[in-house]
C-alpha positions as CSV (number, residue, x, y, z in Angstrom):
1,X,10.1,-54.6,1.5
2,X,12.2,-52.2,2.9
3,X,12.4,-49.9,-0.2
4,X,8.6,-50.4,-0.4
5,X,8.3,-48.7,2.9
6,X,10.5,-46.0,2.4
7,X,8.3,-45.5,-1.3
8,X,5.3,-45.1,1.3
9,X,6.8,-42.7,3.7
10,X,8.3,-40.5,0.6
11,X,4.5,-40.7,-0.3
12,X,3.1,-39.5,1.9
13,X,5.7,-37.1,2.8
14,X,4.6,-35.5,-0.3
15,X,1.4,-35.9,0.3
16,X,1.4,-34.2,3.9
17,X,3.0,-31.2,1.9
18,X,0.5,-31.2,-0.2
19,X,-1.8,-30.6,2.3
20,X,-0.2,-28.0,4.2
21,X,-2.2,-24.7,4.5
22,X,-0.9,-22.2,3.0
23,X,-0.7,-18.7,4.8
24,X,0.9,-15.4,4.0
25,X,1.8,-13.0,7.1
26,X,2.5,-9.4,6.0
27,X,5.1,-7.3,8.4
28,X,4.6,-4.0,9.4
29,X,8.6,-2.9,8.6
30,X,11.9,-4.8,6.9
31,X,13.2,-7.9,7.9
32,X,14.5,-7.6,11.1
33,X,14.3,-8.9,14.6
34,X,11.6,-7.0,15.4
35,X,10.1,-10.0,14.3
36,X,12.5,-12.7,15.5
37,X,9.3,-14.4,16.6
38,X,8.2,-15.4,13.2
39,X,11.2,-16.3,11.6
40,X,12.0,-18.3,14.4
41,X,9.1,-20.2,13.9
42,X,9.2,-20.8,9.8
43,X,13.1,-21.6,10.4
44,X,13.0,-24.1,13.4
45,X,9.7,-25.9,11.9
46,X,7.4,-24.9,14.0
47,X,4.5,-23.6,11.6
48,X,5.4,-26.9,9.4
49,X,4.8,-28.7,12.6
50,X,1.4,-27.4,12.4
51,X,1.1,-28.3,9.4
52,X,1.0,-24.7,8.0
53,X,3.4,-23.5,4.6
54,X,4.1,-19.5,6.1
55,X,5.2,-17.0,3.8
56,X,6.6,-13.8,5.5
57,X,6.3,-11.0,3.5
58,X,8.5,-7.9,4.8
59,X,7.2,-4.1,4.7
60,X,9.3,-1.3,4.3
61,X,8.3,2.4,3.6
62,X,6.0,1.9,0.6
63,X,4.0,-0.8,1.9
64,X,1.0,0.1,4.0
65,X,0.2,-3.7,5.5
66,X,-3.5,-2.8,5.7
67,X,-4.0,-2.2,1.9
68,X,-2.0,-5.4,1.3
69,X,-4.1,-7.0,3.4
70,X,-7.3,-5.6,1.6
71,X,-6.3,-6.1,-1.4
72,X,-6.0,-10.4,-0.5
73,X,-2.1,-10.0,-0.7
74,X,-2.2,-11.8,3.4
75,X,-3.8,-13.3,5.4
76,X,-2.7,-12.0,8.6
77,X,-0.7,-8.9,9.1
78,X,1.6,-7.0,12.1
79,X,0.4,-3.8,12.7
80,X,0.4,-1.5,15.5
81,X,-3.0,-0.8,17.3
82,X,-3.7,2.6,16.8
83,X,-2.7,2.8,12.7
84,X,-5.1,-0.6,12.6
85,X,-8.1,0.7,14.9
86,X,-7.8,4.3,12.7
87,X,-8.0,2.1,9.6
88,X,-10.9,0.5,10.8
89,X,-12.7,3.5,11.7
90,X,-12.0,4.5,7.9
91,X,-13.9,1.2,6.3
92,X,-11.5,-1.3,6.9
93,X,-12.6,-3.7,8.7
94,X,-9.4,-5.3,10.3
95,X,-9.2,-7.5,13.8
96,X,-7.0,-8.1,16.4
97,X,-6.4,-12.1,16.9
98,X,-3.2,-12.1,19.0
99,X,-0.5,-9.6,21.0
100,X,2.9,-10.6,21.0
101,X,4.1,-7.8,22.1
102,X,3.0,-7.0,25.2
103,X,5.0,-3.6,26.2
104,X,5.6,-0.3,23.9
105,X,9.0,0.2,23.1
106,X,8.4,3.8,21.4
107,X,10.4,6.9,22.8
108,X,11.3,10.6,22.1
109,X,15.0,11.1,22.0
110,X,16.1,14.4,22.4
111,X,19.7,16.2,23.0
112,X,20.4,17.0,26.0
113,X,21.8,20.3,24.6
114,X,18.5,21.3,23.3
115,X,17.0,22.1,26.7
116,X,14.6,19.6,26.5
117,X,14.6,18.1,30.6
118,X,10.9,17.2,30.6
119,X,7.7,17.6,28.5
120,X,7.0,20.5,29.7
121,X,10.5,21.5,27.5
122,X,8.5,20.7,24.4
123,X,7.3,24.0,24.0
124,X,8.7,25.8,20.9
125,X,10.9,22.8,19.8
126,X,10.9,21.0,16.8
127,X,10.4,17.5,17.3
128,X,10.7,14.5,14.3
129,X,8.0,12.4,14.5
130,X,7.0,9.0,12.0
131,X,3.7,9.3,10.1
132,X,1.9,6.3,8.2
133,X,-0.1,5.6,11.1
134,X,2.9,5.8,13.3
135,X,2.2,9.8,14.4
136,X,-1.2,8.9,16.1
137,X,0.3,7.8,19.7
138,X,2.5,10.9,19.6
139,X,-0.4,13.4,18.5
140,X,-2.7,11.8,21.2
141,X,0.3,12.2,23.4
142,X,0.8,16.1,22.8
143,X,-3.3,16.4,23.2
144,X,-2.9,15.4,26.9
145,X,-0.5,17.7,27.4
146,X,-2.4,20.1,26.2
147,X,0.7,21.3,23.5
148,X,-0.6,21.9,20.3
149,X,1.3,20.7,16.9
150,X,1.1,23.4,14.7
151,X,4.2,25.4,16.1
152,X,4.5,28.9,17.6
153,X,6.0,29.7,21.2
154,X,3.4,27.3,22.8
155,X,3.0,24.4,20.8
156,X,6.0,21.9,19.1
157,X,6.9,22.0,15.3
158,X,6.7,19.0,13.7
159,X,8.8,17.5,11.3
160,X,7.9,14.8,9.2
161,X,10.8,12.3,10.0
162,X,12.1,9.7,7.8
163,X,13.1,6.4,9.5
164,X,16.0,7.4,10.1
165,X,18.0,9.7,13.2
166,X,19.4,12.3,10.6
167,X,16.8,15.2,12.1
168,X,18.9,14.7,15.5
169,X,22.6,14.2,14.0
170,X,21.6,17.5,11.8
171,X,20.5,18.9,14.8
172,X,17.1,19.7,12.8
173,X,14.7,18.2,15.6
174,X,15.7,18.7,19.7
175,X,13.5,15.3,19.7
176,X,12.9,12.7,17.4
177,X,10.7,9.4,17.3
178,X,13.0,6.2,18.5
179,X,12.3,2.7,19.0
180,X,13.9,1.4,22.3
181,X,15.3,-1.7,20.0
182,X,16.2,0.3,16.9
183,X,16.7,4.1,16.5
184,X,18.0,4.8,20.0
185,X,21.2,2.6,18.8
186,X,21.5,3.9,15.4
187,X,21.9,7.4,17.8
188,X,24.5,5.9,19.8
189,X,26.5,4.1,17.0
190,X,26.4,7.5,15.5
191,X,28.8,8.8,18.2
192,X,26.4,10.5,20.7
193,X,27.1,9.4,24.0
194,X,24.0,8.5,26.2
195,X,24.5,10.8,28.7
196,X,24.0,13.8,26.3
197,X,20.5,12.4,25.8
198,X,17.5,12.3,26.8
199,X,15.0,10.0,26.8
200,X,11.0,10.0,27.3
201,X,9.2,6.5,26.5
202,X,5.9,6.5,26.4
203,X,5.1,3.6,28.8
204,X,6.4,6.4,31.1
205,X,4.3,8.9,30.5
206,X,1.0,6.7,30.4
207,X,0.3,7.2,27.3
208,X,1.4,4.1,25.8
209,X,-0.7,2.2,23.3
210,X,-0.2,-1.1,22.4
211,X,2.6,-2.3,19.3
212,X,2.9,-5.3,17.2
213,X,-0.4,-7.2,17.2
214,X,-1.8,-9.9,14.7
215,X,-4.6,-8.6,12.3
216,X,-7.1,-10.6,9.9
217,X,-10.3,-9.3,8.3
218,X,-13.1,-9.9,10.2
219,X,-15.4,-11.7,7.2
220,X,-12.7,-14.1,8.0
221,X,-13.2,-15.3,10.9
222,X,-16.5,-16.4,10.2
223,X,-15.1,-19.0,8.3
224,X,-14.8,-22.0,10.8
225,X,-11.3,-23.4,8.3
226,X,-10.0,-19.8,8.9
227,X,-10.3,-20.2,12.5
228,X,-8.3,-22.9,12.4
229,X,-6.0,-21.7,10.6
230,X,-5.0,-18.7,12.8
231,X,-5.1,-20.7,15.5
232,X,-2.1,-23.4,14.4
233,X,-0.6,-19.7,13.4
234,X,-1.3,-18.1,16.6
235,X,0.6,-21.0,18.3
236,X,3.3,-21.3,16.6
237,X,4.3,-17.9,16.5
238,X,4.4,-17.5,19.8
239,X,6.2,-20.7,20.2
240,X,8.2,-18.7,18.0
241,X,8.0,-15.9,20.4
242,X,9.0,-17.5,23.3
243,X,12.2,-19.2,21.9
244,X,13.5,-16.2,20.7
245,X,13.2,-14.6,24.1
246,X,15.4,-16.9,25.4
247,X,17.7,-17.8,22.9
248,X,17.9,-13.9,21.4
249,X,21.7,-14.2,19.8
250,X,20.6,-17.6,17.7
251,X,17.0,-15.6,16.9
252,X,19.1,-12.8,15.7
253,X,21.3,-14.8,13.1
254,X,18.0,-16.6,12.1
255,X,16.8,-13.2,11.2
256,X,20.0,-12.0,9.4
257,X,19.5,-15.2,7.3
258,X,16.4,-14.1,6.3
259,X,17.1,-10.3,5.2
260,X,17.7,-10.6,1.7
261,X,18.9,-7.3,1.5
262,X,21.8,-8.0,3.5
263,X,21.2,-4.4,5.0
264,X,21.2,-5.5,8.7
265,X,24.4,-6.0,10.6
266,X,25.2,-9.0,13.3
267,X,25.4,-6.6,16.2
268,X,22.9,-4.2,15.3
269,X,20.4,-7.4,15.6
270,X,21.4,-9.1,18.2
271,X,21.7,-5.9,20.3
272,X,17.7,-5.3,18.7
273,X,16.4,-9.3,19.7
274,X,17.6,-8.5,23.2
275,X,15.6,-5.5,23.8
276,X,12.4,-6.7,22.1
277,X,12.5,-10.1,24.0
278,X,11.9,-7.3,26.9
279,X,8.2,-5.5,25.0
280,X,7.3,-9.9,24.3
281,X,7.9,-10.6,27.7
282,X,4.8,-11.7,30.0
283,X,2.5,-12.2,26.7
284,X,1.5,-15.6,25.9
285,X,-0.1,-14.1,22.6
286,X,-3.7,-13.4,24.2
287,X,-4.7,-9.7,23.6
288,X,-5.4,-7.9,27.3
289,X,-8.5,-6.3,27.2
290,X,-7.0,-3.4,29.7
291,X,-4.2,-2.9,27.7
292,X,-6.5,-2.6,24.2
293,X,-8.9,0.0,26.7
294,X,-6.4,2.2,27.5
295,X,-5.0,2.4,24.1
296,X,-8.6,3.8,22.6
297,X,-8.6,5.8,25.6
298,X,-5.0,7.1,24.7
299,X,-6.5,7.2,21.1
300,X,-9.9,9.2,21.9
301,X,-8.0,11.6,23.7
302,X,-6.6,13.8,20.8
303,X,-8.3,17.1,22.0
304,X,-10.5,18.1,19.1
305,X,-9.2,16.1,16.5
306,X,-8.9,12.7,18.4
307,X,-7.2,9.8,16.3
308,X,-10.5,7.9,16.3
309,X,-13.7,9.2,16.9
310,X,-15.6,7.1,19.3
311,X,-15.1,3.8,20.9
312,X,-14.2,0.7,18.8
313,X,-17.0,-2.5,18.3
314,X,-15.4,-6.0,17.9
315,X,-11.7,-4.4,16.8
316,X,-10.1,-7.6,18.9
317,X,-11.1,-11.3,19.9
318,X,-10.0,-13.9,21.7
319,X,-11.3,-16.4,19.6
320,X,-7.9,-17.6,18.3
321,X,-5.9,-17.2,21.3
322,X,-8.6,-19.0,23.7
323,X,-7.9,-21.9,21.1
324,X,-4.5,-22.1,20.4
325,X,-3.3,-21.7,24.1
326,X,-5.7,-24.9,25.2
């Protein structure tokens, strides 16, 4: 009897895989804890509890995350908000479902040595910023302040930066673009002491747009299986989420475990997890309509060549997240 029993449970053990939805999350950069969250979640069972089988793809510098998602290649991918509403302006026709992260964690970081004390320093400097949809915070940034980008005594220089801090350690840039989690340490480990920086974030200077969203396509969500879905994804992730913000050193290993590269290093991660348990803290995963209204605002204020062109219509909803967190 008893080995009949256990022949059931095995049964339908197998049987419950079977049946588990499959779901394919793109990421917006490599494997790293940037995205603790997720891992966190595959690893400590908390998308199997939902009865979800989660693929995470990673991204790196020849994947644009809205082309894989296009093209069927995900079903939900991390992107940031202005690269996502800028795509959607252009035809595709993307939607945010969730907001982990709930704060910016994008700087400038310039030497100290350059002269650069404040943004009105940015005059006739050469600053490194990212493209791929990364440069559209720092153009609508440089519109306020009324500094053009196309050089000259009055305006900045721009050089197209490479993920990497080589611009500053070449002393090419007086600025370049940091992530308070990432870059900013790969300075530091460099040998260039904190105190010969300086540092401008954009949460700062009000002109912060929102990072690290969830995005489906919107004919999606008119399918009612879909939905549901997202929303066993939504909550899991964030269950993810919230684990990893307080246990950041075990998120961090989970992470390491995961980079098949073996490119990251112990420190480097669990020094990364820390900080970015700081940009998930205070989100529950629901999208804040102020924060999303003063990220077009940021967006549609790009002088005469804004980074999107006129107000978005039904970019984000709360359908998932009004869901999964009841």
């Amino acid at each position: 009897m008893k080995k009949l029993f256990t022949g059931f449970m095995a049964a339908g053990m197998v049987a419950g895989a079977a049946q588990a939805q499959d779901v394919t999350l793109q990421l917006k950069w490599v494997t790293q804890a940037q995205f603790g969250g997720y891992y966190v979640a595959l690893e400590k069972g908390f998308y199997e509890e939902e009865g979800l089988n989660v693929t995470i793809k990673p991204g790196g510098p020849d994947v644009a995350p809205v082309q894989v998602l296009m093209g069927g290649g995900a079903d939900v991918m991390v992107d940031w908000m202005p690269s996502a509403l800028a795509a959607r302006e252009q035809g595709a026709p993307v939607v945010n479902i969730a907001q982990p992260f709930k704060s910016s964690g994008m700087m400038l970081t310039c030497l100290k040595e350059s002269g650069v004390a404040s943004p009105a320093d940015f005059k006739g400097k050469t600053l490194g910023v990212w493209f791929f949809g990364n440069e559209y915070p720092f153009l609508s940034w440089m519109a306020t302040l009324g500094v053009p980008t196309n050089g000259g005594a009055d305006g900045v220089e721009v050089l197209k930066q490479g993920f990497n801090v080589d611009p500053l350690l070449q002393k090419q840039a007086a600025c370049i673009s940091t992530m308070t989690y990432n870059e900013y340490w790969q300075v530091i480990d460099a040998g260039i002491k904190a105190e010969d920086l300086v540092t401008f974030k954009y949460e700062d200077q009000g002109v912060a747009t929102l990072e690290d969203g969830l995005y489906v396509l919107e004919d999606k969500l008119k399918d009612p299986a879909f939905v549901e879905t997202m929303v066993k994804f939504v909550r899991a992730s964030m269950k993810g989420w919230k684990y990893a913000e307080a246990n950041s050193d075990e998120a961090a290993m989970i992470v390491l475990d995961n980079d098949e590269t073996g490119a990251q290093t112990e420190s480097h991660q669990k020094r990364m997890m820390s900080e970015v348990a700081k940009l998930t803290a205070g989100s529950n995963g629901a999208l804040s309509v102020a924060d999303a209204e003063r990220t077009v605002a940021t967006l549609l204020g790009g002088g005469s060549d804004p980074v999107i062109s006129k107000p978005p219509v039904g970019a984000w909803t709360s359908v998932i997240t009004d869901k999964a967190l009841n």
